[in-house]
N, C-alpha and C positions, 0 to 999 in steps of 0.2 A: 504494500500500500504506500503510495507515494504520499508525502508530508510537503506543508510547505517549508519554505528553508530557514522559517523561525522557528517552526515548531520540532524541524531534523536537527536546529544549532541545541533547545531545551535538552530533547531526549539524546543526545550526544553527551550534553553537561552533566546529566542525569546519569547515564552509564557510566561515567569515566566518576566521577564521585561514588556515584554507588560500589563498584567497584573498589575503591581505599576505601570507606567505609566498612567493605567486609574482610579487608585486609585487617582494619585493627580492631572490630571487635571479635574475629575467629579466636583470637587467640585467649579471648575472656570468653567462656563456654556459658557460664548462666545470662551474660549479656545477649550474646547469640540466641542461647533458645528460649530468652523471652522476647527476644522482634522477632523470629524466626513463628512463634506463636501468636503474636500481632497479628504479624500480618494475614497468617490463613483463617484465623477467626474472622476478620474484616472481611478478609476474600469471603467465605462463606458466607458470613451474616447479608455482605451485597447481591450474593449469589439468590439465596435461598429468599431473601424480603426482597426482591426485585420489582420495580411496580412502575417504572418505568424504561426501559431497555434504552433510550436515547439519553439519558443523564448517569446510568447505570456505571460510566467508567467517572464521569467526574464525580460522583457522590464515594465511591471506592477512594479515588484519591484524595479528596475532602477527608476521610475516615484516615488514611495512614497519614496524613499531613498534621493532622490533629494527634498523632503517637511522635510524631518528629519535632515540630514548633514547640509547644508547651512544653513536656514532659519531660523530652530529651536535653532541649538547653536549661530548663531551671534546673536540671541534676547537678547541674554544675554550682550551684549554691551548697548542696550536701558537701559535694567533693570539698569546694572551698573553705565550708567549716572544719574540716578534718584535715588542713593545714597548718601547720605552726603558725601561731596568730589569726585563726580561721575567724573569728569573729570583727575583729578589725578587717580583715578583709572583705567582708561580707559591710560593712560599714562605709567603706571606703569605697567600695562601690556604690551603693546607694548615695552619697554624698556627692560621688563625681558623675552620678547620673542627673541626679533633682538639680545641681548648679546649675549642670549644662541645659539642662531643659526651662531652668526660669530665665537663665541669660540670653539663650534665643530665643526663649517667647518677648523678651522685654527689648531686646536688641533688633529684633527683625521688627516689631510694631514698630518702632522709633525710626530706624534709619535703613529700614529694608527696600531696595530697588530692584534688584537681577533677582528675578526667578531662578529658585534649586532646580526643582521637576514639577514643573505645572502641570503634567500630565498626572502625577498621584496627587500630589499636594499643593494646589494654585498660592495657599497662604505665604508657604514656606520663601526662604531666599538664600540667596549666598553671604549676604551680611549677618544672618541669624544664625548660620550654622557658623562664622567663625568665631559669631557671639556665644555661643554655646559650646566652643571648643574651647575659649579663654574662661570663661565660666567654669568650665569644670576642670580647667586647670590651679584656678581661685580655690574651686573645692578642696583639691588635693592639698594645697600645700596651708589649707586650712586644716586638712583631716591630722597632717605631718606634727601641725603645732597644739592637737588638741589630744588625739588619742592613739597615733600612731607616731611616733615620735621615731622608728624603725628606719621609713623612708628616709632616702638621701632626696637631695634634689631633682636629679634625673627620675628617680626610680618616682615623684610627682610629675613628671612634665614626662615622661612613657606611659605612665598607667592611664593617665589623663586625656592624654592624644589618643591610645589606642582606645580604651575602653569609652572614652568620650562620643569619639567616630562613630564605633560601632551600635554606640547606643541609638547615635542620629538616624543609622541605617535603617536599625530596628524598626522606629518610629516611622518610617518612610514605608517599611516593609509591611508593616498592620495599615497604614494609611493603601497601602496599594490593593491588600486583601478588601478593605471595606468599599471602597471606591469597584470594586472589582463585585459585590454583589450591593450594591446602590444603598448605601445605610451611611448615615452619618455616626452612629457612633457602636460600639464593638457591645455595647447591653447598657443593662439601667441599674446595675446596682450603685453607681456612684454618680446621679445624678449631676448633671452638669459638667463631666471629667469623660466622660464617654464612655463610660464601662470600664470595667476591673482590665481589660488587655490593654488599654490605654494606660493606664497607671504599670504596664509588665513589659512594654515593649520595649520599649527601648533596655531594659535588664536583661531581658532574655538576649539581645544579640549583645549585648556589654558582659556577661558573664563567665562565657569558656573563653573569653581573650583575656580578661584580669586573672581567671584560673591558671593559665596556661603563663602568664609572667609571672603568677607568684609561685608556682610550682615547678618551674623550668630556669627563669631569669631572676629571681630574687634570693640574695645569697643567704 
């Protein structure tokens, strides 16, 4: 079946990640055979409650998408507490997520002109993401003078930059999913905040990157 050649570049990106994907959890056996059990439960549950046969593949992917976004990145807060100084780290991120997200909400109102990606998020800009990137740099080396006192300077102006970034991605990435089924906001349990994944998003892509420098790069 021939594909168009955006959707032949996705399912290419798709194999070649899935693929190192099962390269490193082969090697951790009850990680394996709990996605390995994911996913045919899912496959089945689409199989068997099928109700319509023309959404049948995106409701299936909706369903393992839902075992990989959530579940799989917030692990990495567990992992993170069971680091030396896991709670400060777990702090430390939350600090240099909430910076960077009041610094470009307050930054991009104020002197936002160049659209980021008008196609997810029209509000957004490029003056509010670097307001948001120096925000949660603020953070950091606020977290350094308050309850981490560990960090050196760099190790605020890395943890910052990267997990800053990626939190912005995050944010862009929940903006793309809701735009993507016509809703303005991800639920209503936090009225006015736009639902509980609004307040997670940007953590979950900020989370296995500050995991991965304090577990790799932090002496």
């Amino acid at each position: 079946m021939a594909l168009p050649g955006r959707r032949t570049g996705g399912m290419l990106a798709s194999l070649v990640g899935g693929a190192f994907f099962v390269s490193l959890i082969s090697a951790i056996l009850p990680v394996h055979l709990a996605m390995t059990m994911c996913v045919l439960l899912f496959g089945l549950f689409s199989l068997l409650c099928i109700k319509d046969i023309k959404e049948a593949a995106c409701e299936t992917a909706l369903f393992l998408l839902g075992i990989l976004y959530i579940p799989l990145l917030m692990s990495y807060l567990v992992l993170m507490r069971d680091l030396p100084h896991g709670i400060r780290w777990i702090f430390l991120l939350l600090v240099i997520v909430m910076s960077g997200d009041t610094a470009a909400f307050y930054v991009g109102s104020s002197f936002g002109k160049r659209k980021l990606y008008p196609l997810v998020s029209p509000k957004k800009s490029v003056e509010g993401m670097v307001g948001g990137l120096a925000g949660s740099v603020a953070g950091s080396f606020l977290a350094k003078a308050t309850f981490f006192s560990h960090l050196t300077p760099l190790d605020c102006i890395a943890t910052a930059c990267l997990a800053g970034l990626l939190g912005q991605l995050g944010d862009l990435f929940e903006s793309l999913l809701k735009r993507s089924f016509g809703v303005k906001d991800s639920g209503g349990i936090f009225p006015g905040h736009g639902g509980m994944l609004d307040r997670l998003d940007s953590v979950l892509f900020a989370a296995p990157t500050l995991y991965v420098y304090a577990r790799y790069f932090f002496p």
